[in-house]
C-alpha positions as CSV (number, residue, x, y, z in Angstrom):
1,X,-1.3,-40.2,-42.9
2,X,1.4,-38.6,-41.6
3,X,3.1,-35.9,-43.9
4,X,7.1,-36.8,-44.9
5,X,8.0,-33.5,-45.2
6,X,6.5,-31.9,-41.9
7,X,6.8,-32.0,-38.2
8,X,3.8,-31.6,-35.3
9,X,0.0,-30.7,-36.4
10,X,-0.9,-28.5,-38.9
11,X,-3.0,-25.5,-38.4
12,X,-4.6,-23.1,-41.2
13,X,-4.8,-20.0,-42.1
14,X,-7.1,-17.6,-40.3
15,X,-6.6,-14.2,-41.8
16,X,-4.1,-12.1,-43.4
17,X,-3.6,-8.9,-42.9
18,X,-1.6,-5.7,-44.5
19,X,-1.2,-2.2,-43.8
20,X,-1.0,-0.1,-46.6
21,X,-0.4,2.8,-44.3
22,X,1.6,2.4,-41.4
23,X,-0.3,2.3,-38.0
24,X,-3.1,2.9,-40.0
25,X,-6.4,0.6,-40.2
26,X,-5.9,-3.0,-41.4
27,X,-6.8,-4.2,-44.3
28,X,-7.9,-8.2,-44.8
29,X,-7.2,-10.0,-47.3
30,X,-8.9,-13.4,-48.8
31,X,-5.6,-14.3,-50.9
32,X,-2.4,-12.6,-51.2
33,X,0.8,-13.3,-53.0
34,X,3.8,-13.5,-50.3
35,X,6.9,-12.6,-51.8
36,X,10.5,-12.7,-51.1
37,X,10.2,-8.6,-50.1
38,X,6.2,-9.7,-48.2
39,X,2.9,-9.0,-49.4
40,X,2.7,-6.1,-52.2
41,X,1.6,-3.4,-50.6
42,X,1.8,-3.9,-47.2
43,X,3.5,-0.6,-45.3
44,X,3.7,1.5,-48.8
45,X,3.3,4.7,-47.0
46,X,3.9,6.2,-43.6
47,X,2.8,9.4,-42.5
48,X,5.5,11.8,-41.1
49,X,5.2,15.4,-38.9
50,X,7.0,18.7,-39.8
51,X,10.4,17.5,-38.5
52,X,10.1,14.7,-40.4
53,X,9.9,11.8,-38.1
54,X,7.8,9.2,-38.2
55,X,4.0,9.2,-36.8
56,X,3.0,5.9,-35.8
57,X,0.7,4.0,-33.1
58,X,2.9,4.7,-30.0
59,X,2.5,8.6,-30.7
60,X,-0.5,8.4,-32.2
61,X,-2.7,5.7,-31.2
62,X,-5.9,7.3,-32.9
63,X,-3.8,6.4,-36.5
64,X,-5.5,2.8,-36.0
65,X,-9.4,4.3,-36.2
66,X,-8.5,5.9,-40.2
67,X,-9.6,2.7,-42.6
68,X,-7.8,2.1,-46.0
69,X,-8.8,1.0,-48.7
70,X,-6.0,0.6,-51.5
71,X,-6.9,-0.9,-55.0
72,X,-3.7,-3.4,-56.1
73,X,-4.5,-2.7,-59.9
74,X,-5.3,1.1,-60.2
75,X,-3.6,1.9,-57.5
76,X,-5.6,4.7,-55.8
77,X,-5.6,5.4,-51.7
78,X,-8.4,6.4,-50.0
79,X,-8.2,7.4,-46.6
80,X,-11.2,7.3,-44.3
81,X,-11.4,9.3,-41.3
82,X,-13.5,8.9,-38.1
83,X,-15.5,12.1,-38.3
84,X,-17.1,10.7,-41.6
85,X,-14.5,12.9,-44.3
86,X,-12.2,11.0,-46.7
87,X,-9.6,11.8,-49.1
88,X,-9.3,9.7,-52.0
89,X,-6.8,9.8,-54.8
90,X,-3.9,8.7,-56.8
91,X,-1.4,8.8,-54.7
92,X,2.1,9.8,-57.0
93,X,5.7,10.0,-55.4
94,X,7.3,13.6,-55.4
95,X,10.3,15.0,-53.9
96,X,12.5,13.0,-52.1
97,X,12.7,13.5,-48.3
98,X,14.8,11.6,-45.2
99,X,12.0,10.6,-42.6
100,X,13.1,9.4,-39.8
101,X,12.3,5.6,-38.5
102,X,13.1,4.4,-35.4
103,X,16.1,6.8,-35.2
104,X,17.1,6.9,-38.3
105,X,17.0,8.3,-41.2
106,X,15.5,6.4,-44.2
107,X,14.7,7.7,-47.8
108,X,10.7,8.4,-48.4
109,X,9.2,10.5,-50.8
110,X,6.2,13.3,-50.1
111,X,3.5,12.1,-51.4
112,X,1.2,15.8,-52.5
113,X,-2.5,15.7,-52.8
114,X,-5.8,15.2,-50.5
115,X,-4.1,12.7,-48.2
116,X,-2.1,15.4,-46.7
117,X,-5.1,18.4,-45.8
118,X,-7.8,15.4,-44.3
119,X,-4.8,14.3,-42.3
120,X,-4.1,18.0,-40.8
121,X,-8.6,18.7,-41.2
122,X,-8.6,15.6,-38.4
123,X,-5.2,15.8,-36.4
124,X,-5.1,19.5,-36.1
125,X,-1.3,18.8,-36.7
126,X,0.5,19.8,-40.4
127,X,1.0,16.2,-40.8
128,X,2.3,14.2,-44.5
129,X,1.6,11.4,-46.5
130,X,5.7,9.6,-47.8
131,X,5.8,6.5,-49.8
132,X,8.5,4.3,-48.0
133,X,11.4,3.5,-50.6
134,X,11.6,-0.1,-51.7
135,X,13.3,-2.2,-48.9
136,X,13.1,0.8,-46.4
137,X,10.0,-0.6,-44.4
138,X,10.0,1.2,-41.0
139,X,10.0,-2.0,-38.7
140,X,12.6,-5.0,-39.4
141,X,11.9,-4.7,-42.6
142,X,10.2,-6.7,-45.5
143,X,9.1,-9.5,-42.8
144,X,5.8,-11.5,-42.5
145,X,4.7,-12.0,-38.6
146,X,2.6,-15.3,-37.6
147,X,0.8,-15.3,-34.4
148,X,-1.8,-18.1,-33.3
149,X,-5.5,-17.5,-32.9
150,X,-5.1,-19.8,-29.5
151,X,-2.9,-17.2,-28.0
152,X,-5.9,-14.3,-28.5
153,X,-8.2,-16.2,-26.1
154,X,-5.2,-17.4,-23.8
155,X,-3.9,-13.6,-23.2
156,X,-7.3,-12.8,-23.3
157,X,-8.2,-15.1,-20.0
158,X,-5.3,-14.3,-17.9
159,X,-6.4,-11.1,-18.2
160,X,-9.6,-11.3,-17.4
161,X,-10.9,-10.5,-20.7
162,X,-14.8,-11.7,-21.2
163,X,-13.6,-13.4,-25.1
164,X,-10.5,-13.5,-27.5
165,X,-8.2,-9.8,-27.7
166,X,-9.9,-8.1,-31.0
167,X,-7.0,-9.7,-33.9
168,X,-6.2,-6.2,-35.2
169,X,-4.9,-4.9,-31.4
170,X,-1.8,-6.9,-32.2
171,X,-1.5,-6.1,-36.2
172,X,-0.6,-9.4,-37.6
173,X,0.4,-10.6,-40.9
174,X,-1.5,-14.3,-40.8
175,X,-2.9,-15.8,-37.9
176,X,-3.4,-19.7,-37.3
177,X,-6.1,-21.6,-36.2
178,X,-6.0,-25.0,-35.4
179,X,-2.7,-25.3,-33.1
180,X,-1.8,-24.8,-29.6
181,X,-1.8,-21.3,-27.5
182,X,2.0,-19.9,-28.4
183,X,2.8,-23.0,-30.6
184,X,4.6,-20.6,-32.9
185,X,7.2,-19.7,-30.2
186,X,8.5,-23.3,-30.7
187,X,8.7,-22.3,-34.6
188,X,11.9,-19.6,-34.2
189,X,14.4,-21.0,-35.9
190,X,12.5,-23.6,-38.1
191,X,10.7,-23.3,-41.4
192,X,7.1,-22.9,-41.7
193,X,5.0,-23.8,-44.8
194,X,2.1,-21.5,-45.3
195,X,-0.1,-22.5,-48.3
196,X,2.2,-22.2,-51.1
197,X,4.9,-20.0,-49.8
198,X,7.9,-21.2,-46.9
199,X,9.1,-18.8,-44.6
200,X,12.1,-18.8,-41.6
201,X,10.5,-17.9,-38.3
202,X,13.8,-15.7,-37.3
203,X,12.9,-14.3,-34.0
204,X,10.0,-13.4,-31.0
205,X,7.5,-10.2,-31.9
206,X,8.5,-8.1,-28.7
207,X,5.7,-5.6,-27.6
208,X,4.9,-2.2,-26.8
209,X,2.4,0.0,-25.0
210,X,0.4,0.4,-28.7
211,X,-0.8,-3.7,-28.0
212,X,-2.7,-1.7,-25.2
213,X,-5.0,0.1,-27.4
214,X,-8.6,-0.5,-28.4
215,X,-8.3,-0.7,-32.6
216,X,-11.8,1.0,-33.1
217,X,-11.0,4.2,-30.6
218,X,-7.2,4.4,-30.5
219,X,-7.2,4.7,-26.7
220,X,-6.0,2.0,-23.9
221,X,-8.7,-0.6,-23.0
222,X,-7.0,-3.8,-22.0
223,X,-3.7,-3.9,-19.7
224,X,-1.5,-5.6,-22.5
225,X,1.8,-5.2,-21.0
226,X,1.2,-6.2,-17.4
227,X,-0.7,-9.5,-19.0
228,X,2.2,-10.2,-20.9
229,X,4.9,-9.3,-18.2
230,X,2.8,-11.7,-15.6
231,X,2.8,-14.8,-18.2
232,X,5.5,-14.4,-20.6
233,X,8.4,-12.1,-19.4
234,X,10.2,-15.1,-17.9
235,X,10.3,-16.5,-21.1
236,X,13.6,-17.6,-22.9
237,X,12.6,-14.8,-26.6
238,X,14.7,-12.9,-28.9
239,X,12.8,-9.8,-27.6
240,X,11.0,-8.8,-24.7
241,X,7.3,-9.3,-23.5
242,X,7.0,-11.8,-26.7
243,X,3.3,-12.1,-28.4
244,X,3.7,-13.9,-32.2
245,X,6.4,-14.5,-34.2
246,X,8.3,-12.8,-37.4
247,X,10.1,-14.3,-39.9
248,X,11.6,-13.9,-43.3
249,X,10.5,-15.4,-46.7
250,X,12.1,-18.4,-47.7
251,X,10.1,-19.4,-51.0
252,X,7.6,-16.8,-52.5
253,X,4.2,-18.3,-53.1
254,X,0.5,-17.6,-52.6
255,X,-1.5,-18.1,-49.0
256,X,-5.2,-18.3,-49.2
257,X,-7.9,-18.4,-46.4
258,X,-7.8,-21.4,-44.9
259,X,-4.9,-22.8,-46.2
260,X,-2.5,-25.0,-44.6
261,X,0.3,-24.3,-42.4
262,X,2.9,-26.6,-40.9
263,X,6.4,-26.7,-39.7
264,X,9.0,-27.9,-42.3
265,X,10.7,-31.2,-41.0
């Protein structure tokens, strides 16, 4: 039976994701709460060079091969590096510092401890650890982005791929199984239901040349940007070269694996 209350098919949830550390390794989650600010804990902390700007994938694309692990209750961070080291911890907020995001400046605060000497041990760089003030997140802020599982194996096949892009290339919040290849571009301006929470889809997820690199080495392995300029750039988006969709949280509630997602009538 048709449901009252929404419009089209419904799809389900096929993962949801976080980054505790910006640009850094995903982490995947079975359940999360999504609240009116996103998931707690997703982009906490950042990590920052000596002039104080921000060091993310487009500078660093080897950021994406450090794995996270970050415990909700206790709060502790530990960071994994490639060469086999970690630094573990709990992290605590020092002094306050202006780190600069996209061109400007946003309030952070150093975050001392072994975070900062593993990430300097593997970058060769004097790099730091900063806890991203509440509402300061370094992209469009405290958004949730939604991009269908279809559109993987589509972008994947226009591009000669031999099976779906690897998910964590394009560092999604939930992805959606069960509806058509880019069926979330028709969602920009509608409501979307996810398990028990509602969000606005508010605009297109424009990309950038970090889409291009390989999650597991950090380095370019897949011609992202000419895929998307050959099948998407003539599309009518918000932004430009469009892959997913972000949006802003309408209703707080909680989104399992699996759940159900549908457009809001």
């Amino acid at each position: 039976m048709e449901d009252p209350l929404t419009s089209g098919p419904a799809g389900r949830v096929a993962w949801i994701a976080i980054a505790p550390v910006k640009s850094m390794g995903l982490v995947f989650l079975d359940e999360a709460e999504l609240e009116l600010d996103g998931i707690p804990g997703d982009r906490v902390f950042a990590v920052i060079d000596e002039a104080g700007r921000l060091v993310n994938g487009k500078r660093a694309g080897t950021l994406a091969t450090v794995g996270v692990e970050r415990d909700p209750v206790a709060g502790s961070l530990v960071l994994r590096f490639p060469d086999g080291t970690s630094a573990a911890g709990m992290p605590e907020a020092g002094d306050p510092v202006e780190a600069m995001f996209s061109r400007r400046a946003r309030p952070a605060r150093l975050i001392a401890g072994p975070w900062n000497e593993g990430l300097e041990r593997w970058s060769g760089q004097p790099l730091r650890l900063v806890a991203i003030e509440p509402g300061e997140g370094p992209d469009r802020g405290p958004t949730a982005t939604l991009l269908s599982t279809a559109a993987l194996a589509s972008l994947a096949t226009a591009g000669g791929a031999p099976g779906p892009l690897d998910r964590r290339r394009f560092r999604m919040t939930f992805g959606i199984d069960g509806v058509a290849a880019y069926a979330e571009d028709g969602w920009v301006g509608r409501e979307v239901r996810i398990g028990g929470a509602v969000v606005r889809v508010d605009g297109n997820v424009g990309r950038c040349a970090v889409m291009t690199q390989d999650p597991d080495t950090g380095r370019p392995s897949f011609d992202t940007l000419h895929v998307l300029h050959h099948e998407r750039a003539h599309l009518a988006a918000s932004e430009p070269l469009p892959f997913g969709v972000w949006s802003s949280v309408v209703d707080a509630g909680r989104v399992a694996f699996g759940d159900r997602v549908a457009v809001l009538r």
